[in-house]
VMD Tcl script that draws the C-alpha trace (Angstrom):
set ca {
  {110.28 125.37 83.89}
  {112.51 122.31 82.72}
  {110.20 119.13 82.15}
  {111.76 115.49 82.84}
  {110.33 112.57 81.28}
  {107.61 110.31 82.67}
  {108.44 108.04 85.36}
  {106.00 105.10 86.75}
  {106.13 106.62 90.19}
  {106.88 110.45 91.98}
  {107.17 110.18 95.25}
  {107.10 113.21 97.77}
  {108.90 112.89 101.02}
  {111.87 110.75 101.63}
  {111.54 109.93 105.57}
  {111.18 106.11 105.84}
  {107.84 105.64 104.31}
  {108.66 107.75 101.41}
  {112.21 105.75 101.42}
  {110.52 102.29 101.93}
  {107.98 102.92 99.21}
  {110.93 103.61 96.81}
  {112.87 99.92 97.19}
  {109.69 98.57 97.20}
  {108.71 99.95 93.97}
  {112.44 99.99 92.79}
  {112.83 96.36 93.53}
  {109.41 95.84 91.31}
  {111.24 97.15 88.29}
  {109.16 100.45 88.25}
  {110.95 103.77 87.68}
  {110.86 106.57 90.35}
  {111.40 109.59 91.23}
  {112.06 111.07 94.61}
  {111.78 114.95 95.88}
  {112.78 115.60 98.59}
  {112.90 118.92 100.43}
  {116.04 118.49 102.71}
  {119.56 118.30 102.03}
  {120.20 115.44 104.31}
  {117.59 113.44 106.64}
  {116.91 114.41 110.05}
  {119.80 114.08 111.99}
  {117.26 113.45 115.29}
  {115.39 110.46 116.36}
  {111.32 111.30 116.43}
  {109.42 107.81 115.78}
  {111.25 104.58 117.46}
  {109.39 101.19 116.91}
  {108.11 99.34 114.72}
  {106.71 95.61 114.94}
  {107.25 92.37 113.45}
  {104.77 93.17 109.94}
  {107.18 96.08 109.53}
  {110.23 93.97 109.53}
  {109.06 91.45 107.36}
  {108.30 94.28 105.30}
  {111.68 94.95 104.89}
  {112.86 91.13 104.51}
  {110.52 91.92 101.38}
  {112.35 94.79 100.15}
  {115.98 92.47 100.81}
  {116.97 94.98 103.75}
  {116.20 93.08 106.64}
  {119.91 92.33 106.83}
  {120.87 95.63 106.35}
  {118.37 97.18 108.99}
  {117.98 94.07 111.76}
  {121.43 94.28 113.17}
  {120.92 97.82 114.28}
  {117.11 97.83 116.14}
  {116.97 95.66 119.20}
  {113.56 93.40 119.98}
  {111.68 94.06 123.01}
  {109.18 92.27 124.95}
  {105.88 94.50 124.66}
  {104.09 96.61 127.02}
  {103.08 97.43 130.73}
  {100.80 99.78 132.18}
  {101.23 100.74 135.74}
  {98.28 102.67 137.64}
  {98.39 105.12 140.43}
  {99.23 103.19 143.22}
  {102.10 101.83 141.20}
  {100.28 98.18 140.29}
  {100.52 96.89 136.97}
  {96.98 97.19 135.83}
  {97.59 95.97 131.94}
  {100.65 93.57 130.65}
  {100.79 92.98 126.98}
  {104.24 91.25 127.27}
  {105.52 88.82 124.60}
  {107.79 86.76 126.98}
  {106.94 83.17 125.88}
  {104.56 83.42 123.43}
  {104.85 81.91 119.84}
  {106.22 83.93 117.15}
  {103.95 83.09 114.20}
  {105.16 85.78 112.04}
  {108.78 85.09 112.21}
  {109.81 87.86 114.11}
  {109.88 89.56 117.20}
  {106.52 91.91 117.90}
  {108.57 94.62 119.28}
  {111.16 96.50 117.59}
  {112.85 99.91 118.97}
  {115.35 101.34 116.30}
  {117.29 104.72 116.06}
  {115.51 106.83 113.07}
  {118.68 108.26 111.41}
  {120.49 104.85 110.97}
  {116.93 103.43 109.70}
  {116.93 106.57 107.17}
  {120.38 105.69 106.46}
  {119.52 102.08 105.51}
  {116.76 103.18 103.71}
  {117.74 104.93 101.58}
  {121.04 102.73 101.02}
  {118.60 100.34 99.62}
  {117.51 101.97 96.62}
  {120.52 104.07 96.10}
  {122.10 101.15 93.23}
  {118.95 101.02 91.55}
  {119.25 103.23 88.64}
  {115.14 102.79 88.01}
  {115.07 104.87 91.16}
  {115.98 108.83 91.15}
  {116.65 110.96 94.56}
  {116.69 114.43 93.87}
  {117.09 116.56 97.16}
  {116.89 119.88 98.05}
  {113.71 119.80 95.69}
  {110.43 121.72 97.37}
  {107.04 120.82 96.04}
  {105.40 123.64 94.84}
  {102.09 122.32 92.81}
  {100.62 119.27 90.94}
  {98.22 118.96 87.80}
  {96.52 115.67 86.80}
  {94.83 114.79 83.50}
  {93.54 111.13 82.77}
  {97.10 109.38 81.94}
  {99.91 111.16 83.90}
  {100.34 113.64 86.87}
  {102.41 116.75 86.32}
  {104.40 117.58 89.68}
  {106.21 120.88 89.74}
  {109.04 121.47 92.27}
  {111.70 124.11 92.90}
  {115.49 123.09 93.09}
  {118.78 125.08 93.35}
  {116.45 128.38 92.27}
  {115.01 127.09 89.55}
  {111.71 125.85 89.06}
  {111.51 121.99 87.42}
  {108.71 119.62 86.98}
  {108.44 115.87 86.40}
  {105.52 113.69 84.97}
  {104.27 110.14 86.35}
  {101.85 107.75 85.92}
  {101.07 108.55 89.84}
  {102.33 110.53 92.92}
  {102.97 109.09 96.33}
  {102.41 111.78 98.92}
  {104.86 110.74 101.51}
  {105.67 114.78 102.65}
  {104.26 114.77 106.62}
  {101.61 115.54 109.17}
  {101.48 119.12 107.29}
  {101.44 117.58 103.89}
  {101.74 120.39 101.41}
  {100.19 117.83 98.34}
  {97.52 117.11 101.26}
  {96.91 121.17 101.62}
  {97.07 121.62 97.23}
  {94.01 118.54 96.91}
  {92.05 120.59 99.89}
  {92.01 116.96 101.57}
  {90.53 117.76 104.78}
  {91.26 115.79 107.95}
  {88.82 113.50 110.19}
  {89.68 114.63 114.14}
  {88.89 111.53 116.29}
  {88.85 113.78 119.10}
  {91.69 113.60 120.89}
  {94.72 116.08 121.64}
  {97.18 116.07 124.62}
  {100.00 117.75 125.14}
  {103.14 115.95 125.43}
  {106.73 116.51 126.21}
  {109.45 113.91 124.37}
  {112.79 113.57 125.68}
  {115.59 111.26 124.02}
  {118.82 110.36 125.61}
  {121.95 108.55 125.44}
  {122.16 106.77 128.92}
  {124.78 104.59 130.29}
  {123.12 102.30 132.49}
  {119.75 100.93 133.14}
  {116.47 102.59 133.81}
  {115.58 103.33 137.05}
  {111.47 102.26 138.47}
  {109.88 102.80 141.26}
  {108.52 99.60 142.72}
  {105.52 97.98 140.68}
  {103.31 95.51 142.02}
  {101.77 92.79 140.24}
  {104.47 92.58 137.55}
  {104.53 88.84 136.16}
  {107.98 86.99 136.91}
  {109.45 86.88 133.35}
  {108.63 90.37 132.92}
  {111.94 92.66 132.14}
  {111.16 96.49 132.69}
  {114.28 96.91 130.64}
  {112.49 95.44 127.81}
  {109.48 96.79 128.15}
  {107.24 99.65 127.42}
  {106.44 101.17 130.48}
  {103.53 103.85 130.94}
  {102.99 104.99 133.94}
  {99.36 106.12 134.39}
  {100.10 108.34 137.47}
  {97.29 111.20 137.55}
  {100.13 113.40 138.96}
  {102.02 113.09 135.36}
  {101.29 110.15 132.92}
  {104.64 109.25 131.43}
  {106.33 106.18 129.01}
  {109.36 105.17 129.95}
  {110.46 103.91 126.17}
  {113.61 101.50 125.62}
  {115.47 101.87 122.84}
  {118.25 100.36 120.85}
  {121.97 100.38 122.36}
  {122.11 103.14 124.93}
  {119.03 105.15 123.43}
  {116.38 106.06 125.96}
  {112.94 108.00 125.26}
  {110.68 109.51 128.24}
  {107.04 110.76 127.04}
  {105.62 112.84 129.46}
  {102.46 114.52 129.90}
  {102.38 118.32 130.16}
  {99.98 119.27 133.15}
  {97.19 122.22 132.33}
  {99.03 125.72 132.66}
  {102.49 124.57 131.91}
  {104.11 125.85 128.93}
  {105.91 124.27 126.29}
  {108.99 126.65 125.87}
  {109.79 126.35 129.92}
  {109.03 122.46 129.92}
  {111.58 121.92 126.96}
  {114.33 124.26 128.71}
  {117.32 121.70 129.65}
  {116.81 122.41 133.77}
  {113.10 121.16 133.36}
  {114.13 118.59 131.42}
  {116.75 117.29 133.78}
  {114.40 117.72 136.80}
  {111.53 115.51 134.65}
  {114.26 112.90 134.03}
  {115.79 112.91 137.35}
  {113.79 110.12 138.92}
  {114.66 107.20 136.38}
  {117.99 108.26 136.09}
  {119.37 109.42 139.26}
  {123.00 109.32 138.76}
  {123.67 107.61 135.92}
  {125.92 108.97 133.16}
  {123.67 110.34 130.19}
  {123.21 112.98 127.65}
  {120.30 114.60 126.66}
  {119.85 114.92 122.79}
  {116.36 115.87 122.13}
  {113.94 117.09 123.85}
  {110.85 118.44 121.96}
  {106.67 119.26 122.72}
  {104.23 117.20 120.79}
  {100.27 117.31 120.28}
  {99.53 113.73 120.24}
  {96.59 113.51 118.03}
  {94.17 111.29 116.19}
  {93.70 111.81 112.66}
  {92.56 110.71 109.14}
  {92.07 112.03 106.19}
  {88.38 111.99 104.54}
  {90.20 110.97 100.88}
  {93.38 109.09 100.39}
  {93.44 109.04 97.03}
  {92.38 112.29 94.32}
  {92.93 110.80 90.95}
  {96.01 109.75 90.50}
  {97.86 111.28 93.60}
  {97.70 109.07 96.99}
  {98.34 109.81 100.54}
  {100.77 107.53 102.55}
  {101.70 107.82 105.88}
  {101.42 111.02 108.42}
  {99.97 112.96 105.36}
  {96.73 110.36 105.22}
  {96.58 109.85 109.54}
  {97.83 110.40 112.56}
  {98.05 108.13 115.62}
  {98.12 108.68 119.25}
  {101.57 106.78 119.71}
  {100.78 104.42 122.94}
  {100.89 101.16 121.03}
  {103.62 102.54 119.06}
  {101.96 101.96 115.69}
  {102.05 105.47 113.88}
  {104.77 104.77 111.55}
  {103.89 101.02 110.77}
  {100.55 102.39 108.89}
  {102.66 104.40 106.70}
  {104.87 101.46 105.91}
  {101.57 99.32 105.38}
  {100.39 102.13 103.36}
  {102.86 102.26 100.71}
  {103.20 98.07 100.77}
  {99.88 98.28 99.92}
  {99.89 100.49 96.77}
  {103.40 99.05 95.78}
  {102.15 95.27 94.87}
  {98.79 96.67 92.91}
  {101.13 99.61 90.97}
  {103.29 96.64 89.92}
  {100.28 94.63 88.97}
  {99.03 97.68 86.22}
  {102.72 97.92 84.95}
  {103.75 94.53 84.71}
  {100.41 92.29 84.09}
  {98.13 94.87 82.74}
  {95.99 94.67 85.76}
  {92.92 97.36 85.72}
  {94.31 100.79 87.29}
  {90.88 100.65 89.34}
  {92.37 97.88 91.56}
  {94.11 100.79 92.70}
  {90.47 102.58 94.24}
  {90.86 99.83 96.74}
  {93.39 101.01 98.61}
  {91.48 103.74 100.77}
  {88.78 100.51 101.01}
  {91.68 98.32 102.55}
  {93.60 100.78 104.94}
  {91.26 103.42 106.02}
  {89.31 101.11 108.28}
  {92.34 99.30 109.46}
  {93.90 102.43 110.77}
  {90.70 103.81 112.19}
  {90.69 100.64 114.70}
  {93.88 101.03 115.56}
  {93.71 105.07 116.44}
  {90.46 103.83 118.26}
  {92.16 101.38 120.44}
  {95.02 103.83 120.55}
  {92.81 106.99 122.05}
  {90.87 104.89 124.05}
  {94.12 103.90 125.89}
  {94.79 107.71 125.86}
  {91.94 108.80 127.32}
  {92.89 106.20 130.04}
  {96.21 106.90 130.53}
  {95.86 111.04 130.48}
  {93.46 110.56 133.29}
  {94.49 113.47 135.61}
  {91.86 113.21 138.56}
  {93.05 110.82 141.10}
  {89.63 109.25 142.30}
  {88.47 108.24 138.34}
  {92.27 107.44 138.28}
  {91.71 105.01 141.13}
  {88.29 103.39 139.83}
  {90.13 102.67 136.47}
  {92.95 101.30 138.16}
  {90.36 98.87 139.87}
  {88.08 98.69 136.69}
  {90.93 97.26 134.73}
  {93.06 94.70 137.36}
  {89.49 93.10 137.81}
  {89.31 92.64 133.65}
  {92.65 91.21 134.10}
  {92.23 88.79 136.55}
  {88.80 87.66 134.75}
  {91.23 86.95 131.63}
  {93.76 85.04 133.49}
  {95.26 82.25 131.51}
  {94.86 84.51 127.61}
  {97.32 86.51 126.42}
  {97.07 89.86 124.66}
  {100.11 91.50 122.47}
  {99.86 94.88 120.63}
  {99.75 92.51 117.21}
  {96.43 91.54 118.34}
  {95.28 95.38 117.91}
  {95.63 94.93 114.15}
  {92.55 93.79 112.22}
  {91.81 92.03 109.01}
  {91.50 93.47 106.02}
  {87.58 93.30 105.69}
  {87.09 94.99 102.09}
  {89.11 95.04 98.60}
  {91.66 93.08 97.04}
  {90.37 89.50 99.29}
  {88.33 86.40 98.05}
  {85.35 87.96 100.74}
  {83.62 84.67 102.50}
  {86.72 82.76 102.24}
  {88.06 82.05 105.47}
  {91.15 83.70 106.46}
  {90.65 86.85 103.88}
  {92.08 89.45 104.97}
  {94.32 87.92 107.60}
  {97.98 88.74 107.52}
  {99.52 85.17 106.79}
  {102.23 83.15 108.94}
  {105.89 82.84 108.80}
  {107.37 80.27 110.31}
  {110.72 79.49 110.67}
  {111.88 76.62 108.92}
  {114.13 73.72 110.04}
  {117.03 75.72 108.18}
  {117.04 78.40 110.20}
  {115.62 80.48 107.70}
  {112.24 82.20 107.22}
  {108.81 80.82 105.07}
  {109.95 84.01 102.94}
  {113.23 83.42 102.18}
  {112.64 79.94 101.02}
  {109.26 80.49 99.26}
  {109.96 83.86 97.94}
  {107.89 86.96 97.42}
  {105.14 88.07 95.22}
  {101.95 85.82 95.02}
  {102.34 82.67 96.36}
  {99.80 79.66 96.65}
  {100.70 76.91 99.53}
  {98.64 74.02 99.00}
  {99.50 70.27 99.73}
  {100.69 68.08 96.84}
  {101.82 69.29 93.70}
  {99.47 71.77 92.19}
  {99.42 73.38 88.66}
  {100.48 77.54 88.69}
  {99.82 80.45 86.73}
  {103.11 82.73 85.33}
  {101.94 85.65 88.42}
  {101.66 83.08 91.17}
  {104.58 80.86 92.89}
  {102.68 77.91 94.24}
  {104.02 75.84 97.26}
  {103.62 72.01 97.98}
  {103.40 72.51 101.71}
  {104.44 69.03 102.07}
  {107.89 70.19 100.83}
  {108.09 72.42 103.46}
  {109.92 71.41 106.90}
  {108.11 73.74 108.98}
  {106.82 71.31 111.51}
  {103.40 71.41 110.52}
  {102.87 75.06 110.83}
  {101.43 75.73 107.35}
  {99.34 72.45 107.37}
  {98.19 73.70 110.67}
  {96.96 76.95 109.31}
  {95.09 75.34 106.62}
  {93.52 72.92 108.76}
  {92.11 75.52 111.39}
  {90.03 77.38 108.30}
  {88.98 73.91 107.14}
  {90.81 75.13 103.81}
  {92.49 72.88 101.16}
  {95.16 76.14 99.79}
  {95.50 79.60 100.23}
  {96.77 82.37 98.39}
  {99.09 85.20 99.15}
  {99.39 88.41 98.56}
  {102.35 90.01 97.95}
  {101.94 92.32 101.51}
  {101.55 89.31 102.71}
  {98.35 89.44 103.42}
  {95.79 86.70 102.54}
  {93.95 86.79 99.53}
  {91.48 84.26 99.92}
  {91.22 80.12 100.68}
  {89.63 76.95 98.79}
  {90.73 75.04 95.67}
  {93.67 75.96 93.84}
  {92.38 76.62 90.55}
  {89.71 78.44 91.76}
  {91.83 80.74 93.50}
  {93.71 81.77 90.81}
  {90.74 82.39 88.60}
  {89.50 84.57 91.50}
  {93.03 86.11 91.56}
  {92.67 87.18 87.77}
  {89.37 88.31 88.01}
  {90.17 90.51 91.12}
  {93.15 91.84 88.99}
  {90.91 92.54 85.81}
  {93.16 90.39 83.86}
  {91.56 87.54 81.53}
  {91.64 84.16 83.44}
  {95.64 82.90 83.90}
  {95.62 79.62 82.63}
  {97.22 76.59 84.76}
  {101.11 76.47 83.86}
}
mol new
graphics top color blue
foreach p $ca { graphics top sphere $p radius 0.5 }
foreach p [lrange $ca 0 end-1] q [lrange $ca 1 end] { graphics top cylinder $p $q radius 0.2 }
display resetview
């Protein structure tokens, strides 16, 4: 077996969490390597949105012009009940955009690969090596040993740590004997992509408010008869997720003359082609340990979401933002590896609400008997007439961070921090850059790690100001996933920053 030399970072998988995870590291100046098991990436769409953290995610990682041009933004979600009345609208129509981008994105997955992987392809920190099949992994107290066949021969590479990017059937997963946490739900589901040429056909809805676009909107229809999403998508991509009833089989469901029947009824007529149709188990899942030593699960290999808020690939891209700052922070500042035993701390309970609100809209939607069908339908238009006047997005399904890398009892720890658009034109991020940043208002003194901000120096019509003044906070400090570290005086914040890091305390530049 042929031995390369060490590299910061090995990363296994290179779908777009394992891609992301490499220009994010790349960009940070650490070296990686990539394995890969296929030649090329899946020619096939399979996930297809993504919201507004996720895009800002790859603002961070300088790709947002690369990827932006090809997703289109949407305008949220709509569930319609039996009787064909909207019975939940989660529409974005209106509303502010405090994060600087739309909520809803819908993207094709093979250009998003594509531009991916463009963006650490210059890098030459950053290796791809394809065709490469995991086949085991050793760790001792400095380094992980990953060994891998290639061409038919067997290799093996050395890195500080591993990155477990490789899948819902993660073969690094299977080596640690990581088992998985079933939240208890599995339904089977048939997904059918399509070019169309022309709009979506619906049935009549009831109840739909006036600026609401079905075009541009997630529709599932909670029919007991078959529960089915009508998904957009970018350009003339269209997805249909439809429940399979009890008895009927997968094989006969996926042949092209059921699939044509199932699709009949929103497209009538209209030109389109069918170019994927495939059965799913939608389920819920985590893993009981993300991390064994040095190795760390990311993505499908550490959970698995029900996909009715559309969030399943966004925690993978959160995942490896998270471990990409704090990896940085050990190479580049000499921060305490340990910082890196927060990571489980930080996501685990974050995905876990989100698969809970997720199945708990399953269990909803998969309701087959018409009568409970019918009491939910009446259950849930009565909870949204009582909440007439507020406004609820998918966003607002995303928690806090409640434990790890924050300033705990600081208000706004753990919150994921605004982005307003600036009188420019341009984005908070783009102006005030990335990394750790400080906003405070006057002139304040720094630390070499930490950009700090005069807010005052901002024109963002008071939006930062604002957000200071609503936590009764003085400055607040960044982190570089753009999530908030903690709030109060500046100095103290960057002591608390240090300390946090398990670096000695930065002095004021």
């Amino acid at each position: 077996m042929s031995l390369t030399s060490t590299f910061d970072v090995a990363i296994v998988g290179c779908g777009p969490v394992g891609a992301l995870a490499a220009c994010l590291l790349g960009r940070a100046g650490l070296s990686v390597v990539v394995l890969e098991q296929e030649r090329v990436h899946y020619p096939l769409p399979r996930a297809v949105h993504l919201d507004h953290e996720m895009v800002r995610l790859f603002q961070s990682a300088g790709l947002a012009d690369r990827i932006v041009p090809d997703m289109v933004d949407t305008d949220g979600h709509l569930h319609v009940g039996a009787r064909g009345q909207a019975i939940r609208y989660m529409g974005t129509v209106g509303l502010a955009r405090p994060f600087g981008w739309s909520n809803d994105w819908f993207f094709y997955q093979p250009e998003l690969e594509a531009h991916l992987r463009a963006g650490f392809a210059a890098m030459p920190n950053v290796s791809l090596r394809l065709g490469a099949e995991f086949a085991g992994v050793t760790q001792d107290e400095t380094q992980v040993t990953l060994r891998y066949s290639q061409d038919g021969a067997d290799h093996g590479v050395t890195a500080r740590w591993l990155i477990a990017c490789d899948g819902s059937r993660s073969p690094v997963r299977k080596a640690l004997d990581i088992a998985l946490d079933d939240l208890g739900f599995e339904e089977p589901w048939l997904v059918v992509d399509a070019h169309v040429d022309g709009p979506v056909a619906f049935p009549p809805i009831a109840g739909v408010p006036p600026e609401a676009d079905l075009q541009r909107l997630s529709v599932m229809m909670c029919d007991p008869a078959r529960p089915a999403t009508v998904v957009p998508g970018r350009g003339q991509h269209r997805r249909w997720e439809l429940m399979l009833l009890p008895g009927e089989d997968d094989a006969a469901m996926s042949a092209p003359e059921a699939v044509a029947e199932l699709v009949r009824p929103w497209i009538g007529e209209v030109p389109h082609t069918v170019i994927r149709s495939a059965t799913y188990r939608f389920h819920g899942l985590v893993a009981h340990r993300w991390q064994a030593g040095r190795v760390f699960l990311a993505g499908d290999a550490a959970h698995q979401t029900p996909p009715f808020f559309g969030q399943g690939m966004c925690h993978g891209l959160r995942d490896v933002a998270n471990l990409a700052w704090k990896m940085a922070a050990v190479v580049h500042e000499g921060a305490d590896p340990a910082i890196l035993d927060t990571y489980q701390a930080e996501r685990d309970p974050h995905v876990r609400a989100v698969i809970g609100a997720a199945v708990a809209a399953g269990r909803y939607i998969c309701e087959l008997d018409a009568e409970r069908a019918a009491a939910r339908d009446a259950e849930m238009v009565a909870r949204a007439a009582a909440q007439t006047g507020t406004h609820q997005t998918a966003a607002d399904l995303i928690p806090p961070i409640g434990a790890g890398m924050i300033l705990a009892g600081s208000t706004g720890a753990g919150e994921r921090f605004v982005q307003p658009v600036l009188g420019c034109g341009r984005k908070l991020d783009d102006c005030a850059g990335q990394g750790w940043r400080l906003f405070a208002r006057g002139a304040v003194p720094g630390a070499a790690a930490v950009t700090t901000i005069d807010i005052d120096t901002i024109d963002d019509g008071g939006a930062l100001a604002q957000w200071l003044n609503d936590r009764g906070a003085p400055a607040v400090l960044v982190r570089p996933d753009h999530y908030v570290f903690g709030t109060g005086m500046p100095a103290a914040l960057i002591a608390a920053r240090a300390a946090s890091l398990g670096l000695v305390a930065e002095a004021a530049a």
